[in-house]
Backbone as CSV, one residue per row, in Angstrom:
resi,resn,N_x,N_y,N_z,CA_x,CA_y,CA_z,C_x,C_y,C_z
1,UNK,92.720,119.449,110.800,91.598,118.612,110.416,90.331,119.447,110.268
2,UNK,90.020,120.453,111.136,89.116,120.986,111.120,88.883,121.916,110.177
3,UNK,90.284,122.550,109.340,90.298,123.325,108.587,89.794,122.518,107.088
4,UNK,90.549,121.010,106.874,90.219,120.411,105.795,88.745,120.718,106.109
5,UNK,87.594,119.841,106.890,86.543,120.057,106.977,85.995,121.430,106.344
6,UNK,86.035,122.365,106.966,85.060,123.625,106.418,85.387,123.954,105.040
7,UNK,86.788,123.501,104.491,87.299,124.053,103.325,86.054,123.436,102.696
8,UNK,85.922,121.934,102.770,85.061,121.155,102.028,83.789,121.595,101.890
9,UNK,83.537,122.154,103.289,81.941,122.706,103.463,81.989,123.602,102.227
10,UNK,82.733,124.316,102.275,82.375,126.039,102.154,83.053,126.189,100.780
11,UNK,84.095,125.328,100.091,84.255,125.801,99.006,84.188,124.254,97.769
12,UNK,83.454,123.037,98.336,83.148,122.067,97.147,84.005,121.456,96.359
13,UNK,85.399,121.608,96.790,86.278,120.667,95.598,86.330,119.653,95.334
14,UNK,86.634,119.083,94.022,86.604,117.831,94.073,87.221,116.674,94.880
15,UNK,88.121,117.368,95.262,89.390,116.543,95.633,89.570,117.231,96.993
16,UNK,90.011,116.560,98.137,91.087,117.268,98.993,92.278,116.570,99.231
17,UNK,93.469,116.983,99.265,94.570,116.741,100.109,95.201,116.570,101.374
18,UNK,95.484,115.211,102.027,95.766,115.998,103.391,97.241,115.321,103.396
19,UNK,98.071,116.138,104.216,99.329,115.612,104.762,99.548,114.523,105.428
20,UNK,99.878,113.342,104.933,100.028,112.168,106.315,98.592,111.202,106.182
21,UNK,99.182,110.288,106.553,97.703,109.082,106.604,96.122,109.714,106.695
22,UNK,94.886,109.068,106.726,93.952,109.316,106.840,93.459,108.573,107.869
23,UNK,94.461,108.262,109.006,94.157,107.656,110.471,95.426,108.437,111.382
24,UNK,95.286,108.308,112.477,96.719,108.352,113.629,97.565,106.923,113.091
25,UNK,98.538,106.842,113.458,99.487,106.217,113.727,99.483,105.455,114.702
26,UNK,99.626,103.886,115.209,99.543,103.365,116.536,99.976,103.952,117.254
27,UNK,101.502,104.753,117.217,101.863,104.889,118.080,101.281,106.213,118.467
28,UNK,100.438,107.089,117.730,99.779,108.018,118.493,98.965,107.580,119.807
29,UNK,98.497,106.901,120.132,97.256,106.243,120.860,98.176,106.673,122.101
30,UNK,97.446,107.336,122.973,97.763,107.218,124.256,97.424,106.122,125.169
31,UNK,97.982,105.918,126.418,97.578,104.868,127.513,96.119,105.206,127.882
32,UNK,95.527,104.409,128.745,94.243,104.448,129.056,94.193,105.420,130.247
33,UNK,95.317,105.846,130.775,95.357,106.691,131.940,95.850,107.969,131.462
34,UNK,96.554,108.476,130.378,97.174,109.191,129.931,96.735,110.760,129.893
35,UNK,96.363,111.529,129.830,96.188,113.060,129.984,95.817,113.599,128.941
36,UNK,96.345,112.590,127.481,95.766,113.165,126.157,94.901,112.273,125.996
37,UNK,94.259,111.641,126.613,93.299,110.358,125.817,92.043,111.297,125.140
38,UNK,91.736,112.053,126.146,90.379,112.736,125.686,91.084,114.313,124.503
39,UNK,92.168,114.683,124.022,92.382,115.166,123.118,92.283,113.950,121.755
40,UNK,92.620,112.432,122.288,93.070,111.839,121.247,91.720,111.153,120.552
41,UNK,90.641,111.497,121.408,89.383,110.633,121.373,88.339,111.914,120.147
42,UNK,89.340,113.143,120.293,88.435,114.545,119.862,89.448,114.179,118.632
43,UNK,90.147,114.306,118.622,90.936,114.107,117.159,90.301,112.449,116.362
44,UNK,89.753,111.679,116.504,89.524,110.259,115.927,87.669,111.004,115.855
45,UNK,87.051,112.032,116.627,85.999,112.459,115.879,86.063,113.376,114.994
46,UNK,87.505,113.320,114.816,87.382,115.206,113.653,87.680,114.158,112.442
47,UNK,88.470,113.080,112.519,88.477,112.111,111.282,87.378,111.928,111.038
48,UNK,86.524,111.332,111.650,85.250,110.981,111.574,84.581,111.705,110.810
49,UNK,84.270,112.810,111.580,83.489,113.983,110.535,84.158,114.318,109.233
50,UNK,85.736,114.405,109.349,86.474,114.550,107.703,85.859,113.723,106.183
51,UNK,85.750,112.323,107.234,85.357,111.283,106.189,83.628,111.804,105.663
52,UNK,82.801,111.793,107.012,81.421,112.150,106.081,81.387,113.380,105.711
53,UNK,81.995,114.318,105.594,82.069,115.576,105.035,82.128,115.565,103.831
54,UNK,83.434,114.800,103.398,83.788,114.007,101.799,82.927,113.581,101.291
55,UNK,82.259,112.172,102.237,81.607,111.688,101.392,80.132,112.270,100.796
56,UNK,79.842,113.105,102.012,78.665,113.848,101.682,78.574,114.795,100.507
57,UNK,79.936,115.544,100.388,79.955,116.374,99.334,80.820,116.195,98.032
58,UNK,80.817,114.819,97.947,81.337,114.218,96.745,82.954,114.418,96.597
59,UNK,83.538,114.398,97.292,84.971,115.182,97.357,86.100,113.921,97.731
60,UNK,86.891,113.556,97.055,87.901,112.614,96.864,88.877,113.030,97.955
61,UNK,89.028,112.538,98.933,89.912,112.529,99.869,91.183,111.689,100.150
62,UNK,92.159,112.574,99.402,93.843,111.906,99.706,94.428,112.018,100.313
63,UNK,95.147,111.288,100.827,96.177,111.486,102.410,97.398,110.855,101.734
64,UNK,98.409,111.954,101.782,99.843,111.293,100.706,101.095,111.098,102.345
65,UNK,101.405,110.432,101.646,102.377,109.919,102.895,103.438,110.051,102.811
66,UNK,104.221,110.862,102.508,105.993,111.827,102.085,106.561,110.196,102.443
67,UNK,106.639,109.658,104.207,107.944,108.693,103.659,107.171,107.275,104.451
68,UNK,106.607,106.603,103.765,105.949,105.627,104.332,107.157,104.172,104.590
69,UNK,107.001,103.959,106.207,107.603,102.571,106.554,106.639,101.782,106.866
70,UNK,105.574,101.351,106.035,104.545,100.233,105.882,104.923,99.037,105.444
71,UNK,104.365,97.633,106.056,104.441,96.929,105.643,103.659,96.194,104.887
72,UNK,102.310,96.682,105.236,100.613,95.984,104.958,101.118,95.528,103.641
73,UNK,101.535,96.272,102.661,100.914,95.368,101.158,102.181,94.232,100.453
74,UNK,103.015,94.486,101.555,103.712,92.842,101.390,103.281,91.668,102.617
75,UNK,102.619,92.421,103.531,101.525,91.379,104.548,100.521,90.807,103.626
76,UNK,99.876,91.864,102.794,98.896,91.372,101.985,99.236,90.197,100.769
77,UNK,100.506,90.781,100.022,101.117,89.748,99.619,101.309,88.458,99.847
78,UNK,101.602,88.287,101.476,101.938,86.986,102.232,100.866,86.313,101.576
79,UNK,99.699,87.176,102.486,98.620,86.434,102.919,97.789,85.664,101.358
80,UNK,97.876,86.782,100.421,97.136,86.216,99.744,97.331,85.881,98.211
81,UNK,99.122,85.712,98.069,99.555,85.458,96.922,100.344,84.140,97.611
82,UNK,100.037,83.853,99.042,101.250,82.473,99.583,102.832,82.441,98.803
83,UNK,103.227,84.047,99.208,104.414,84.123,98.982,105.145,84.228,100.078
84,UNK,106.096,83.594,100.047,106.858,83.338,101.710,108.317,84.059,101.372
85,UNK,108.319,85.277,102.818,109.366,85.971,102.892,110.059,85.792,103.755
86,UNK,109.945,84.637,104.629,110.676,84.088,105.833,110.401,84.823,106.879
87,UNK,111.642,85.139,107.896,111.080,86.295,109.177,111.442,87.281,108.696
88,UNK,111.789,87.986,107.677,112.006,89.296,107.134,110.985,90.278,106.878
89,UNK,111.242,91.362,107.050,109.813,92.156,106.764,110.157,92.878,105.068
90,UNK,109.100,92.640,104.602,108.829,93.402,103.275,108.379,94.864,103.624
91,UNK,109.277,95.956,103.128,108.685,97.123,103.416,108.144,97.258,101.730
92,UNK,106.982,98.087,101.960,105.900,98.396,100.678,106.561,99.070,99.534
93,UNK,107.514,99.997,100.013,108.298,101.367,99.291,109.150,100.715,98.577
94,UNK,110.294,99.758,98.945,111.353,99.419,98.105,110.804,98.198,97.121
95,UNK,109.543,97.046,97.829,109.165,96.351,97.044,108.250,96.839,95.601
96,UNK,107.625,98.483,95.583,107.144,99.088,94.474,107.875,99.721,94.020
97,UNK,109.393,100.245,94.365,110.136,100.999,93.437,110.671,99.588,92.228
98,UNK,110.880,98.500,92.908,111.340,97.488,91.730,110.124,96.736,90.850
99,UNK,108.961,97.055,90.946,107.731,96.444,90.342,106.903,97.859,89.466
100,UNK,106.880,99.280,90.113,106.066,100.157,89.405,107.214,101.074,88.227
101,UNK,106.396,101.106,87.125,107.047,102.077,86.248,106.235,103.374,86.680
102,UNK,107.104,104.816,85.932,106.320,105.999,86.179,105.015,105.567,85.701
103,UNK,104.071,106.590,86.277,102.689,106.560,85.390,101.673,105.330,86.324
104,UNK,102.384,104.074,86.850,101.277,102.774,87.204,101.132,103.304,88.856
105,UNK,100.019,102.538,89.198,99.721,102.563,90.462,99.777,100.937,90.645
106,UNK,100.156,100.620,92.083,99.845,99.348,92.301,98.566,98.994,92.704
107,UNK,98.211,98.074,92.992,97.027,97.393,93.253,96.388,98.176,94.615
108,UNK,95.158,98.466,94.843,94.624,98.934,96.052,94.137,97.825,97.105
109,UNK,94.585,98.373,98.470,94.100,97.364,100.002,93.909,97.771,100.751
110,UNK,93.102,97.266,101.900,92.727,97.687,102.993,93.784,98.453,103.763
111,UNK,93.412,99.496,104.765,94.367,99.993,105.416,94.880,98.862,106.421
112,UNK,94.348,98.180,107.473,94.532,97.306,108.129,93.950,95.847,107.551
113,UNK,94.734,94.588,107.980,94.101,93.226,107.761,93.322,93.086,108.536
114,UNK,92.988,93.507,109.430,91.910,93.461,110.669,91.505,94.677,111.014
115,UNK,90.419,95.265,110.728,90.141,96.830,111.404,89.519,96.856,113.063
116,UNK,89.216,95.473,113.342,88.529,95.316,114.506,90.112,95.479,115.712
117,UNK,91.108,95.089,115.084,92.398,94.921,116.123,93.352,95.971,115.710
118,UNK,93.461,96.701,115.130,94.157,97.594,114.272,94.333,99.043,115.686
119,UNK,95.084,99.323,116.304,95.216,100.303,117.557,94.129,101.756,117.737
120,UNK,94.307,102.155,116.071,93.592,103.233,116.458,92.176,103.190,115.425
121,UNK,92.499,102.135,114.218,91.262,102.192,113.326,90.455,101.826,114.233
122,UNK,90.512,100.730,115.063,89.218,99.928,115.861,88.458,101.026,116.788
123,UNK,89.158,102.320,116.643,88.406,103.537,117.702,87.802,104.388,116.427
124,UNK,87.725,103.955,115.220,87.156,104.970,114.184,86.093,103.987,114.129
125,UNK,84.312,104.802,113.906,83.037,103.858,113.263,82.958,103.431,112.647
126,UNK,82.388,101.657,113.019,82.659,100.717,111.959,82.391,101.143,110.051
127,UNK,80.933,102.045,110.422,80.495,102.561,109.107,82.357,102.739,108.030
128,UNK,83.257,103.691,108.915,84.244,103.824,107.931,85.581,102.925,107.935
129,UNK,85.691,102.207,109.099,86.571,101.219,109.196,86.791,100.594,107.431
130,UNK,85.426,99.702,106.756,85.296,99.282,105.889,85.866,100.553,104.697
131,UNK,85.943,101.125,104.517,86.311,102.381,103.579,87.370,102.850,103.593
132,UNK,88.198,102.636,104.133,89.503,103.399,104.309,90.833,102.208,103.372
133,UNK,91.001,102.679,102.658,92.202,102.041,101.502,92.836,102.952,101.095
134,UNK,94.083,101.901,100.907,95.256,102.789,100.247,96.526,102.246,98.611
135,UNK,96.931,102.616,98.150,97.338,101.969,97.316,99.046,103.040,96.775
136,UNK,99.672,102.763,96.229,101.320,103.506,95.781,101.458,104.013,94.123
137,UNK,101.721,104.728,94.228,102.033,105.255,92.702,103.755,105.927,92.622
138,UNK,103.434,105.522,91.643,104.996,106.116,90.879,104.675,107.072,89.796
139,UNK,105.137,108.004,90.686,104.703,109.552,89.863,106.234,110.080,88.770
140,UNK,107.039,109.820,89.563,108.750,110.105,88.598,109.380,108.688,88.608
141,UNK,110.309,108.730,87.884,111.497,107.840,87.654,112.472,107.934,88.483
142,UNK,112.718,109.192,88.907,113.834,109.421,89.961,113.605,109.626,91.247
143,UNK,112.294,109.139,91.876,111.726,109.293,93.017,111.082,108.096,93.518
144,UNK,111.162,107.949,95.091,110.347,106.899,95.497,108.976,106.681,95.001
145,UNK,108.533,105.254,95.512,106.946,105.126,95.478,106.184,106.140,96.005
146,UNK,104.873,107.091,95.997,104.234,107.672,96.518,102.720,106.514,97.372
147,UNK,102.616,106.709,98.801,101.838,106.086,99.140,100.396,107.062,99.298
148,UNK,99.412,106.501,98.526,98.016,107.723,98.943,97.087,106.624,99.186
149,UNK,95.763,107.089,100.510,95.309,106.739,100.755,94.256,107.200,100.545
150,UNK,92.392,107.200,100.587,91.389,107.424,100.496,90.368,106.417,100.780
151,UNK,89.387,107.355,100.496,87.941,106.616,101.057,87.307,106.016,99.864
152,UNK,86.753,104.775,99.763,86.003,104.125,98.580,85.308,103.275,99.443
153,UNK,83.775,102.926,98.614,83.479,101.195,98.591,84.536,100.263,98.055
154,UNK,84.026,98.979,98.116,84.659,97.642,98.135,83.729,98.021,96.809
155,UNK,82.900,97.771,95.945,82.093,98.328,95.006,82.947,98.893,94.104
156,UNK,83.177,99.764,94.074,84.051,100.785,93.041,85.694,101.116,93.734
157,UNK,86.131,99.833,94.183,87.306,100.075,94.854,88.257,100.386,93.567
158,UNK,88.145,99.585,92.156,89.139,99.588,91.425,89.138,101.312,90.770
159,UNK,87.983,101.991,90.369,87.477,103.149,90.289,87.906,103.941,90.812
160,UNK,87.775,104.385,91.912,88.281,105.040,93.120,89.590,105.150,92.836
161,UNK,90.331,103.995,93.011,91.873,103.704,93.204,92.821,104.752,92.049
162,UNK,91.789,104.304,91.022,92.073,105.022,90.026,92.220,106.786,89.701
163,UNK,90.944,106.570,89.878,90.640,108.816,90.228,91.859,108.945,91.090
164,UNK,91.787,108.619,92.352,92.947,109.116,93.287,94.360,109.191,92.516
165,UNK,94.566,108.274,91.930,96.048,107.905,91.794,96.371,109.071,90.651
166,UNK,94.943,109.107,89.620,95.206,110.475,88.314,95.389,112.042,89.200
167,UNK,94.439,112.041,89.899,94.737,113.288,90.505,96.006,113.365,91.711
168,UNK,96.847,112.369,92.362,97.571,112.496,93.007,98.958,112.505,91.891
169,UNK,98.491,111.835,90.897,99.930,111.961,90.036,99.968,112.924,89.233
170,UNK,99.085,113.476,89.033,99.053,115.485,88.590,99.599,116.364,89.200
171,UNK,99.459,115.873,90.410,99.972,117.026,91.916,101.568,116.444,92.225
172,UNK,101.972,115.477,91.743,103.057,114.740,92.160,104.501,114.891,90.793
173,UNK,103.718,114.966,89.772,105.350,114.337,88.933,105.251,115.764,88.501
174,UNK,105.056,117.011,88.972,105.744,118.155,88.191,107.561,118.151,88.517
175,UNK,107.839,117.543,89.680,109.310,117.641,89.916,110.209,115.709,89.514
176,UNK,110.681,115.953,89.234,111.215,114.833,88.492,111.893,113.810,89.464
177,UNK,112.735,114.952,91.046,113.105,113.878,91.665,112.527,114.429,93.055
178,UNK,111.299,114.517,93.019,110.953,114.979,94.218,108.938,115.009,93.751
179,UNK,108.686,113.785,93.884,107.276,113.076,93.941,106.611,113.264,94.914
180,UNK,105.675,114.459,95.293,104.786,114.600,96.213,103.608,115.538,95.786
181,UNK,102.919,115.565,96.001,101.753,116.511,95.980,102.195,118.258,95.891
182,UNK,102.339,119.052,94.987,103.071,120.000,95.174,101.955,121.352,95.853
183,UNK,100.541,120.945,95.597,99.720,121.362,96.661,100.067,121.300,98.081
184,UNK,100.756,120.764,98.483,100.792,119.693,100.117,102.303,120.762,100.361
185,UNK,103.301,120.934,99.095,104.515,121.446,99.402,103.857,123.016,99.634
186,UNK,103.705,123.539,99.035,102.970,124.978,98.910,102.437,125.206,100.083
187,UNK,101.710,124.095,100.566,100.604,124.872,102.028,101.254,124.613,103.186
188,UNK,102.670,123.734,103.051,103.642,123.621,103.997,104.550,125.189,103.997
189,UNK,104.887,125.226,102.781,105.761,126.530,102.956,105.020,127.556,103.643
190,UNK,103.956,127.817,102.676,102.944,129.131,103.140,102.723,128.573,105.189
191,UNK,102.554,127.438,105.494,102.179,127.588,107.188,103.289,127.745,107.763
192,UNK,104.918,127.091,107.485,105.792,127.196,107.880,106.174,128.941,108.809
193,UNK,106.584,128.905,109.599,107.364,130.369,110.315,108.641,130.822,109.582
194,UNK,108.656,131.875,109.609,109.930,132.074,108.776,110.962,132.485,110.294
195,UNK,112.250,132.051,109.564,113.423,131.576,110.529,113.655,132.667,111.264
196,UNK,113.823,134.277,110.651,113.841,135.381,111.072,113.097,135.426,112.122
197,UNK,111.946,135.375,112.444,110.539,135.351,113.207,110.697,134.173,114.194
198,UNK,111.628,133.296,114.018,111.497,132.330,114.855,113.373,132.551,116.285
199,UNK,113.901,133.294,115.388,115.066,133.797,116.074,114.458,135.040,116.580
200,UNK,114.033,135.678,116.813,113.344,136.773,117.457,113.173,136.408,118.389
201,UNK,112.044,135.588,118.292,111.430,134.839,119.642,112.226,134.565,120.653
202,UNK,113.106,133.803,119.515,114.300,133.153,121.172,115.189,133.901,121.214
203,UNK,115.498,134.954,120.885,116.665,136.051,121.447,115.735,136.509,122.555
204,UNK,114.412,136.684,122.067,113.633,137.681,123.621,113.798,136.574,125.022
205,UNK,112.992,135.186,124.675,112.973,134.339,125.830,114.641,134.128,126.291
206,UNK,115.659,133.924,125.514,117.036,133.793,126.071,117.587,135.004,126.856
207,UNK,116.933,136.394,126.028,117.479,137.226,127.085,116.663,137.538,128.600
208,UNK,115.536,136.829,128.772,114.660,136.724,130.125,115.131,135.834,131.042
209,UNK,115.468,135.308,130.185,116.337,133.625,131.230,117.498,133.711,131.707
210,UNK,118.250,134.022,130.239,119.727,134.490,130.326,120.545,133.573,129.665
211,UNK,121.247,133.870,128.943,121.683,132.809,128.206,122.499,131.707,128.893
212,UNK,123.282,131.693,129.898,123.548,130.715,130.578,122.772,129.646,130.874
213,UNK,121.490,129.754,131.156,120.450,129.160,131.808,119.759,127.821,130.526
214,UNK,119.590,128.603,129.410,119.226,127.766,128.412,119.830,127.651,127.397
215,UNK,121.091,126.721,126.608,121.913,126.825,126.202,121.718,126.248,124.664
216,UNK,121.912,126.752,123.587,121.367,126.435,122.357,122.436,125.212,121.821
217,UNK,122.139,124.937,120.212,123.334,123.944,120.179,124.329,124.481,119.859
218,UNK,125.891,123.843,119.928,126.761,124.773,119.232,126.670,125.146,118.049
219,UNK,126.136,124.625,116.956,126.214,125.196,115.584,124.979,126.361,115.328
220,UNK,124.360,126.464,116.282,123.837,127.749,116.367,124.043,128.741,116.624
221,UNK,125.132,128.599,117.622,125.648,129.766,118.224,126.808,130.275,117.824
222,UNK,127.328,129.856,116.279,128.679,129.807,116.200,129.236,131.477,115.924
223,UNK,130.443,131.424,116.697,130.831,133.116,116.423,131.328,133.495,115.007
224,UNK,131.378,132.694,114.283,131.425,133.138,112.866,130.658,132.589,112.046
């Protein structure tokens, strides 16, 4: 997070990318007694600052979501097309692979129906609570929905929705069955450890321990 930040400072792009939502996850939230609360309270201010960083320096902020199990925009559906899905849950992904052609984005919505009850938005400032939307594009034919999220007014929500979705589907349909941000793939490879470097490691710690002591899986260890 902190790195998105300075990039923004220090080198002005229009756009940034980030891996994964543009909030935690509920289930990130620690207990109220928990040991990470005050790591988790420093991470919901580095969002914080992410967002006015953006907005300060004009910079379109996307958060692509590789495999989203959301339900919000068939909640939203419920709620406000009074379409009844019984007790079943509508997941977002399979209901836009049968509604989006390549090229469309669906409609843009709030991240939460409630930001005041929402686990971890309700710990982000109200200032950005209101700003945080997300919407799905279909970047290939042979690939899931892509879910991206960003920062807009309610004002220029349809605007917004838009820019994001052109520049996320630039970065997205160079591979035909593999729809993601190929910026996002690139800065994964490049941070990734290489495997060599990562078997090193544990030949040294296994031979300190001893290999008896800490036992790998079998298909790792196989003698041929």
């Amino acid at each position: 997070m902190q790195n998105a930040i300075t990039l923004i400072q220090k080198f002005r792009p229009r756009a940034c990318f980030i891996d994964g939502s543009l909030i935690l996850h509920p289930s990130d939230k620690p207990g109220s007694e928990s040991l990470l609360k005050k790591e988790y309270e420093r991470t919901i201010a580095l969002f914080t600052q992410l967002y006015a960083t953006a907005h300060q320096h004009e910079c379109m902020l996307i958060g692509a979501v590789e495999d989203s199990r959301s339900t919000r925009l068939g909640e939203w559906i419920h709620t406000h097309m009074n379409v009844d899905h019984g007790n079943e849950k509508m997941y977002d992904v399979p209901l836009m692979e049968h509604v989006l052609q390549p090229g469309e984005r669906s409609l843009a919505f709030s991240i939460a129906e409630k930001n005041t009850t929402h686990p971890t938005l309700s710990d982000v400032s109200p200032v950005w609570q209101e700003k945080l939307y997300a919407c799905y594009l279909k970047p290939s034919q042979w690939d899931y929905p892509l879910r991206i999220e960003f920062l807009s007014d309610k004002e220029t929500l349809s605007a917004n929705a838009t820019r994001a979705a052109e520049i996320a589907y630039a970065q997205s349909a160079l591979h035909k069955e593999y729809a993601f941000p190929s910026i996002l793939v690139e800065a994964d490879m490049r941070a990734g450890l290489n495997p060599e470097e990562i078997e090193l490691v544990s030949d040294k710690i296994l031979s300190k321990l001893g290999r008896h002591t800490l036992r790998m899986k079998r298909r790792d260890r196989r003698p041929f």
